[in-house]
N, C-alpha and C positions, 0 to 999 in steps of 0.2 A: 592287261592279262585277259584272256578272252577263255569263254566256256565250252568244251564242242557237247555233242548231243548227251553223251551218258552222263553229263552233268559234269565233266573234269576240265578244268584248264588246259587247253591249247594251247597256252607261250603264245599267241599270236596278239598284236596291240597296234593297233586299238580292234577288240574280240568281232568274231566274224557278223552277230545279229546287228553291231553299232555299224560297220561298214554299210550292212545290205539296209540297213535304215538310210544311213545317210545318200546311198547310190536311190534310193527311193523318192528321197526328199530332191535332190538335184535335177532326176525327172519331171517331177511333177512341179517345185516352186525355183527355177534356180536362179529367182534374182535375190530372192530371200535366202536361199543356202547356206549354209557354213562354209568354210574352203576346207575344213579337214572335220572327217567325223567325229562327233562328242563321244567318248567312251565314259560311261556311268560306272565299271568294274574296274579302270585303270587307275588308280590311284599312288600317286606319287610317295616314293620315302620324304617323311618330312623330318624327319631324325638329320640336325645340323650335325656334323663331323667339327673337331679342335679347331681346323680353322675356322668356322661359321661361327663360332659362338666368340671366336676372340675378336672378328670382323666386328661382329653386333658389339660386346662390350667396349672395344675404341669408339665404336662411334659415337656409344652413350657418352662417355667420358670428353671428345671432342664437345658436346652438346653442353655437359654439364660447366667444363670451362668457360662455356660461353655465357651462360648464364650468370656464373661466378663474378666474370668481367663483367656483365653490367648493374650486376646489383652493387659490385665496389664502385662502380662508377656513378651509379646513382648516390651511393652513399659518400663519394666527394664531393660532391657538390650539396650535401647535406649541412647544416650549420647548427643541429642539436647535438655534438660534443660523442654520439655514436663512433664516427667514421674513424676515429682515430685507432679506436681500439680493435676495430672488427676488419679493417681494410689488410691490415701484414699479420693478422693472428688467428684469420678463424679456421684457417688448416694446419697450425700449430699441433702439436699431440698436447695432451690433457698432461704431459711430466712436465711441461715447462717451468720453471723455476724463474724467479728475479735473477740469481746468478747464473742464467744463459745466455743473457743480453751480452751485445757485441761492447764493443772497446767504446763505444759514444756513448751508451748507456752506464757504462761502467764506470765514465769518467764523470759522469753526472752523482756519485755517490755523496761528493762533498755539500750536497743540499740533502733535508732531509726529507724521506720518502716514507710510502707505505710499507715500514718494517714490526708488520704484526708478529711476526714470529717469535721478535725477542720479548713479548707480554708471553708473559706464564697463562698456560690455559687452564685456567681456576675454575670453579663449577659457579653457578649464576650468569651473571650480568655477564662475564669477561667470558666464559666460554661460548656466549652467544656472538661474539663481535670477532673472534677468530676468523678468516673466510674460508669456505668449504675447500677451494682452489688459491693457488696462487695466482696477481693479476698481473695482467702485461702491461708492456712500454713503463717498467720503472721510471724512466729519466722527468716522466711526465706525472704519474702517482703523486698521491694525496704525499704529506709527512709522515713520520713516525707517526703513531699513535702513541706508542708508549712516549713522547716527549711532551704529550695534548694533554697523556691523561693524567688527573688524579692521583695521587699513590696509594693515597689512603680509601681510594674503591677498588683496589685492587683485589683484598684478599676480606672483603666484608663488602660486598654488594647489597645485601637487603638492605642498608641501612639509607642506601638513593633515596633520596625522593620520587616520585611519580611525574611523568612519566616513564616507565620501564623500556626498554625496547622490545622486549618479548610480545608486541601482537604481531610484529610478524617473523616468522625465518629466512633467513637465508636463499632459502627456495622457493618464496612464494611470488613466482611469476608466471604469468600466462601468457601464450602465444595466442594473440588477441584472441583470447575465451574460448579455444578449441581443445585445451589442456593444459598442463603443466611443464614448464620449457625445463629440461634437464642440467644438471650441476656444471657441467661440462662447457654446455653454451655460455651461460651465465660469468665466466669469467673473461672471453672471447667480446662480447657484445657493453659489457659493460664501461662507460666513460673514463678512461681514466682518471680524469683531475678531482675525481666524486669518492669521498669517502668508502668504506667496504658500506655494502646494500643493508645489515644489520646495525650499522653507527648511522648511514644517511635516512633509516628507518627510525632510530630515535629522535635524530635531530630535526625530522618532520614534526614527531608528535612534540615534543620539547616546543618547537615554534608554536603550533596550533594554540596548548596551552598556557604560554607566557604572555604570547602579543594579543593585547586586548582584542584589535583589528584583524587580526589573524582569521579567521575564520568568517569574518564576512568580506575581505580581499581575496580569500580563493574559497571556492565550494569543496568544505573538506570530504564529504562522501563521494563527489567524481575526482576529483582527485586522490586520493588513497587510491582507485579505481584505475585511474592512469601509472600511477607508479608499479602498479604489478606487471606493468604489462613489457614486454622486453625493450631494453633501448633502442634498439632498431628500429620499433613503430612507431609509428605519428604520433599516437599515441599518449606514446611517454612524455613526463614534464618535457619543458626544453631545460637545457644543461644550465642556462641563464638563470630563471628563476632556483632549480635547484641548487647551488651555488650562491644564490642570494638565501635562500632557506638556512645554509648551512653556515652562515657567515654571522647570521643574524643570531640564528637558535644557539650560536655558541658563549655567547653572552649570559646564556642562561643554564644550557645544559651541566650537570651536575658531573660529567664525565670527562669535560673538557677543560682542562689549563693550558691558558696560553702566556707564557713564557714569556712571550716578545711586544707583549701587548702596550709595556711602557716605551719602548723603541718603535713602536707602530705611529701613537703620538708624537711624538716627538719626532719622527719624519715625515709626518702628513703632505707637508708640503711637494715632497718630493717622488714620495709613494703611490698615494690613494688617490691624486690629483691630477696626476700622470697615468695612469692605468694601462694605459694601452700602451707603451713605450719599452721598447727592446731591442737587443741587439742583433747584428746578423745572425743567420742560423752558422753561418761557415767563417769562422773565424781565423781562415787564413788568406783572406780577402785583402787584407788588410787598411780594413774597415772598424776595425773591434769598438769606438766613440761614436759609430755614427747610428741615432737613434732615429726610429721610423716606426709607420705605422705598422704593426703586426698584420701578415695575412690569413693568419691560423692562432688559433684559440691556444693552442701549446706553443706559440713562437718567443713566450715570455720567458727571459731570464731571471735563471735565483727566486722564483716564484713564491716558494714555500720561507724564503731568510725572514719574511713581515711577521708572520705566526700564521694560527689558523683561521681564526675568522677574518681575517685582512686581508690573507692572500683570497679566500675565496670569494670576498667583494670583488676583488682586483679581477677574478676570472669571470664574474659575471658584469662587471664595467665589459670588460672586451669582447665576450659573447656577448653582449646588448646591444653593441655597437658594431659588431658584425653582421647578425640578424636583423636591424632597422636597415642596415643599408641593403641587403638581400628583401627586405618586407618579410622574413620570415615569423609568424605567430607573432605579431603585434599586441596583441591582449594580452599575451606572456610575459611580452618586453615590456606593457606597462605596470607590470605588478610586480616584478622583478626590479624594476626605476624605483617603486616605490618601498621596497624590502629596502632596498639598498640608501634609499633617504633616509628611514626608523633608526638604520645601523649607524650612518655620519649624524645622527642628532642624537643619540644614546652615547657615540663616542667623544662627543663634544667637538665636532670638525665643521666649525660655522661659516665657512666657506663651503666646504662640501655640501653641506646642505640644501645651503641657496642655489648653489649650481642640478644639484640633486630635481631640486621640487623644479626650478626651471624647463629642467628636460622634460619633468612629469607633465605639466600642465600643457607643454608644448607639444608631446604625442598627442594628446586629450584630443587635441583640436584637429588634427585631421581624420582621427578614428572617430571622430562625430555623437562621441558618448555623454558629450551634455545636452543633445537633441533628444527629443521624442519622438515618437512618429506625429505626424501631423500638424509638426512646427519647425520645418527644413525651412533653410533659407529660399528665397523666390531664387528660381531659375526653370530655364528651359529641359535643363536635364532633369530625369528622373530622378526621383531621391536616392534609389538606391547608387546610382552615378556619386556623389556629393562626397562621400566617407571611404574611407577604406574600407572599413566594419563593414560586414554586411547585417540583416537583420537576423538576429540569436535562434539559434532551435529549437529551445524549450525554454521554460521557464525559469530553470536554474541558472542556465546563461544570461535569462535576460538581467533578472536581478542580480546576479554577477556584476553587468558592465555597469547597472547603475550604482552599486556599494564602489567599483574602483574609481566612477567617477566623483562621490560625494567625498571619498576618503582623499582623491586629487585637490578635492576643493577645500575642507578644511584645513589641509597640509599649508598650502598656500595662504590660506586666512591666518593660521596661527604661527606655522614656523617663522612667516616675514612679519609677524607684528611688529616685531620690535624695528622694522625698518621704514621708512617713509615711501619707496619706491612702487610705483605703479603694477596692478594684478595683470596677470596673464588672460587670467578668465574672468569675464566681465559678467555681473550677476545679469543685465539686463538681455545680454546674449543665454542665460539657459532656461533650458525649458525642460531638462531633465525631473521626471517625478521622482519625488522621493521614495526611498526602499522599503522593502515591506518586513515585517516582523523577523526576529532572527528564528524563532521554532520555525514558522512559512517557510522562510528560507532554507533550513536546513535540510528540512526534509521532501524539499523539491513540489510544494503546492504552490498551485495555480492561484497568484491573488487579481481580483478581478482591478484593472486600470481603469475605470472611466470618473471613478470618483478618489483616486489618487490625488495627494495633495501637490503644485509646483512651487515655485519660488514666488511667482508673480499670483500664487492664486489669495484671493481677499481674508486679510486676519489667519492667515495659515501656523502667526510665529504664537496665536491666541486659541487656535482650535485643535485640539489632540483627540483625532479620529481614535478610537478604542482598536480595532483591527488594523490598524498600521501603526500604532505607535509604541515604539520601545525605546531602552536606553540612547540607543545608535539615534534614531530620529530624532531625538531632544537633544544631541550631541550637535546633530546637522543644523539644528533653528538655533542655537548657541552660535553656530559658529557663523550664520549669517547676518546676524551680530553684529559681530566685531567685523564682519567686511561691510555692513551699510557704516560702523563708525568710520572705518580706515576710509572708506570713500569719502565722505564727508570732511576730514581731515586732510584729506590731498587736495580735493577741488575747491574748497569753501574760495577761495579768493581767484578762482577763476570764473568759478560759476558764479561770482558776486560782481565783477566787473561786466560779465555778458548781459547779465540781465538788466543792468543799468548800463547804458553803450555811452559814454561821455564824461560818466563819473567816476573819479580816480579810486584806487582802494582805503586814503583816508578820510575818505568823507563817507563811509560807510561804519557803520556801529557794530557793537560787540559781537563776534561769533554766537557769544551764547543769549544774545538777544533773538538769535534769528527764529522764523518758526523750526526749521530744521531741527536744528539745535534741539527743541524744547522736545520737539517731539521723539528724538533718537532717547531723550532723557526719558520721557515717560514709556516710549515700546520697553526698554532695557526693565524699567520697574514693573510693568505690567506680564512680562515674559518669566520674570521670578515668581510673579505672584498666582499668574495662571498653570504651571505646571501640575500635571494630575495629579490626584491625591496620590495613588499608588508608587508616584516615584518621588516622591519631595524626603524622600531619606535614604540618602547611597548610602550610608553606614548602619544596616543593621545589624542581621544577625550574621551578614556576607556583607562583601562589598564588592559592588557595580562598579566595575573602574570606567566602563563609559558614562553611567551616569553619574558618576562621581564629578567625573571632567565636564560634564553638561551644567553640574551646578558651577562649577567655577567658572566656566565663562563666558556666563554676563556680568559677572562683578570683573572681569577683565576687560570687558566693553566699557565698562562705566566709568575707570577708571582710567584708560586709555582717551574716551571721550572727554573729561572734565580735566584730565592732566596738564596738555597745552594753556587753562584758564586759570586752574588753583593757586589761590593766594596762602599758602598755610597760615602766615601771621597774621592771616587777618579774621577772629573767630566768629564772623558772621559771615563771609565769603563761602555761598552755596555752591559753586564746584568744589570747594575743599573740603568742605563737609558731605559732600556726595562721594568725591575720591577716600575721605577718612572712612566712610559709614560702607562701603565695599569692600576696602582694604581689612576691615576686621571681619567681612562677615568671610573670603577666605581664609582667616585664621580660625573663625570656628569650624571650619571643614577640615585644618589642620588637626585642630584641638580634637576633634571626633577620629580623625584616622589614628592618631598618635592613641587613642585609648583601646584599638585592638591589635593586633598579633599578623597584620595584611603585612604580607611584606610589596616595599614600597617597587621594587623593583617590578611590576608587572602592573604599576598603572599607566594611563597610557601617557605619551612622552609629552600631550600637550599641558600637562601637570606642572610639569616644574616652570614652565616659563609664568605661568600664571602664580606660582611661588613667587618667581624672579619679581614680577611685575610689581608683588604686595610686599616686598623688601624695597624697594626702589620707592615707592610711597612712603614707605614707613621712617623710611633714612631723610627725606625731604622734610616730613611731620618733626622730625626729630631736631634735625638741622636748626628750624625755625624755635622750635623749644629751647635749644640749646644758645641762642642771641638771645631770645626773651631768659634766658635764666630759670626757667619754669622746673625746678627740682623735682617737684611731685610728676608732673606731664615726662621729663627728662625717664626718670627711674621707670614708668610706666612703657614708653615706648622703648627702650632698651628691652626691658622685659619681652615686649611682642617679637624684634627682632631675631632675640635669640630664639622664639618656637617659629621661626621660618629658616633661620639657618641651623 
């Protein structure tokens, strides 16, 4: 629109001054020129009309498609137990129901599922565990609850025990720390195989508080810390460890009956042993006997028929072993290995076990978590080359990896005692420093390494640093222990033939003649006797169940040690008298727990073998009394037997 002189529009465009400007400018510059004159006054409708605006919204909506496609596609190739749920539901409407599912979902009813509904929402505990939403992929969902839970917490919750689930709700997630993610998402994003977010909230803190190791195997304040945050991010546990959390914590939690738990046993072998074995997904193949490895974490049939804490081993056996062969969060997968060993040695599955601690000791070694810095093996590559791990970001981490690596290594020292077979991890290979205090650790302070004690450092199992030393570290010099006895006991007659090259092994004299020998005898006495004053009594007014289990085992050393030699019949026979004088001093550690009110169930698991150990003595001492005729000795050891069984 252009102006003419009384100041009015013209209608003419582009306005008469921009022309005679621009005919101006063509004279005077015209290789610099414009080709058409700029008009300052003509200004275009920018008012889009129904088509423009429906053009603009397709093609947002093409955009957003596109988007959608590769964040599911990123999220297939995901292996934290997300994708399942968020991939065909997260443009579902918020009415979804369990009873919307197609005719495959529907036919999956004969297993039991997450049917919260039919639990009465009573006020307490139980109206907390209801979900805000309904969740998707039934076919795939947790079991009933109402067939897990309790009957008699149904309608009198306060009367729980503690842990409650009420420190957290329902809603308490964040979209990694930028806000609060909505009710909506939350049933869309969530894992299906995972309990509702209010029960798998309890049966964290339930873990935390029962399993002695619990809390220094994961750093509970970053963790609580990752569990808020939505399943979709990195963030969040992997499905693996969670799943081992919840299989374990069921043992203990106050809200959970599992039904099937004597049929869990009693099909061990076929069940828990098997893990990862399933049928086709399409059963008119007709294929329906042919068993194969799972490609997907929900490929497993009848999942839920073992009970609850069984089948969720079972899910975190096949996510472990999906995720190691992806290398996905390896640190996860060794602590989840390890939930999952506590659970097959609490359910009494002694094959499980040793296959358990196997696998654990065997990640160990290529995540390179019994090294230090500054004691890598020689090579040309760089250390960080050597490991998978790379080196920790903060301080929580680091002593992180070193609690899973000692908790690797006592597992192995103590679960396979009772077996003769060779260690995975060789004491003379680590150079891991021992962990620093559990208050240090908790709350994420920096403890200074350079006077850190190691395995090989001089008198380490006689000198207790004041700032590093707590129950867990006296735990750790216990249990090194019984792995210098175990070594000593496997190699003595090989190490006894090399070092004399000519001379057979019976021309060699007693074991317990050797220096070896004398000396494993006197560390094992000297390591009783040096403990600090402040911890020489787990039974006071509380009980230390790791240092409870610190005291017991070196009288599990000693006795393990002198056991192969002891002659019971013979009453001046100094291994039998060493084996006798240990075998009762765990009975007065018996004798002290048996007079408070600890329930037994939350000490830690390497207890009862060291039971086992001082009954298996006691039955031999008895044995011999029992030829000798010895009535008074007879009635007396009888007596001890029954306060170990």
């Amino acid at each position: 629109m252009s102006l003419s002189r009384n100041g009015k529009y013209d209608g003419a465009a582009p306005c008469g001054p921009c022309q005679r400007a621009h005919a101006f400018e063509v004279r005077t510059r015209p290789s610099t020129a414009p080709t058409e004159p700029p008009c300052a006054y003509d200004h275009p409708d920018l008012v889009d009309g129904p088509k423009a605006r429906i053009a603009h919204l397709e093609n947002e909506l093409v955009e957003l498609r596109e988007l959608l496609a590769a964040a599911n596609a990123k999220l297939a190739g995901c292996t934290c137990g997300a994708a399942a749920g968020v991939s065909t539901n997260v443009l579902e409407p918020d009415g979804l129901s369990l009873s919307t599912g197609n005719s495959q979902h529907a036919s999956a009813a004969t297993a039991p599922r997450l049917a919260l509904e039919q639990i009465p929402a009573t006020t307490g505990l139980m109206s907390e565990i209801v979900p805000e939403a309904p969740f998707p992929n039934p076919a795939f969902s947790s079991p009933s609850f109402g067939a897990f839970l309790l009957s008699n917490t149904l309608g009198n919750p306060g009367t729980l025990p503690i842990p409650m689930i009420s420190t957290f709700g329902s809603s308490s997630f964040s979209t990694g720390g930028t806000g609060s993610a909505t009710s909506d998402v939350l049933p869309s994003a969530w894992p299906p195989g995972l309990p509702p977010p209010a029960v798998l909230y309890h049966l964290v803190e339930t873990f935390f508080a029962s399993v002695p190791l619990a809390s220094r195997l994961i750093h509970k304040p970053t963790f609580m810390v990752a569990l808020r945050q939505l399943p979709t991010s990195l963030d969040f546990p992997h499905i693996a460890l969670l799943h081992a959390i919840c299989g374990l914590a069921s043992l203990y939690s106050p809200i959970i009956a599992d039904p099937t738990l004597a049929a869990a046993r009693a099909n061990a072998a076929a069940g828990l042993f098997s893990p990862s074995i399933s049928g086709p997904l399409d059963p008119t193949n007709g294929e329906q006997d042919t068993r194969r490895f799972p490609k997907s974490l929900y490929d497993l049939r009848n999942i839920w028929d073992e009970g609850f804490g069984v089948s969720h081993i079972r899910l975190a056996s096949m996510s472990l072993r999906l995720s190691v062969r992806e290398g996905d969060r390896l640190l996860q997968m060794l602590q989840a290995a390890i939930i999952c060993t506590w659970y097959m040695y609490s359910m009494g599955f002694t094959i499980g076990v040793y296959v358990w601690v196997s696998n654990v000791t065997k990640l160990a070694g290529p995540l390179g978590i019994y090294a230090s810095e500054g004691f890598e093996p020689l090579s040309r590559l760089p250390s960080n080359m050597l490991f998978l791990f790379g080196k920790p970001k903060t301080p929580s981490e680091a002593e992180t990896i070193r609690n899973i690596f000692w908790i690797s290594y006592v597992m192995e020292r103590v679960y396979n005692a009772g077996t003769a077979w060779p260690l995975t991890i060789n004491d003379e290979d680590i150079s891991q420093m021992l962990p620093c205090r559990f208050s240090d650790f908790i709350t994420g302070e920096h403890v200074p390494t350079h006077n850190r004690q190691r395995i090989f450092t001089e008198n380490m199992l006689f000198t207790h640093p004041t700032l590093t030393t707590d129950s867990w570290t006296l735990y750790i010099k216990a249990s090194i222990l019984i792995s210098r006895v175990r070594s000593f006991n496997s190699r003595y007659r090989i190490s006894a033939v090399s070092k004399s090259t000519g001379v057979s092994m019976e021309c060699h004299g007693s074991p317990t003649e050797s220096e070896e020998f004398r000396h494993l005898d006197q560390t094992i006495a000297s390591f009783t006797r040096n403990i600090p004053r402040a911890f020489r009594d787990p039974v006071g007014t509380t009980v230390d169940p790791l240092l409870y289990t610190a005291h017991l085992l070196p009288h599990m050393a000693m006795i393990q040690l002198h056991d192969p030699h002891a002659k019971p019949d013979s009453p001046n026979d100094h291994s039998a008298m060493q084996m006798l004088a240990a075998t009762r001093a765990i009975l007065d550690l018996i004798y002290k727990l048996s007079g408070t009110t600890y329930d037994l169930l939350h000490l830690d698991h390497s207890c009862s073998f060291a039971w086992f150990l001082a009954g298996v003595a006691i039955i031999r001492f008895l044995k011999a009394k029992i030829d000798a005729k010895n009535e008074d000795e007879i009635l007396g050891l009888e007596q001890e037997l029954g306060v170990v069984k």
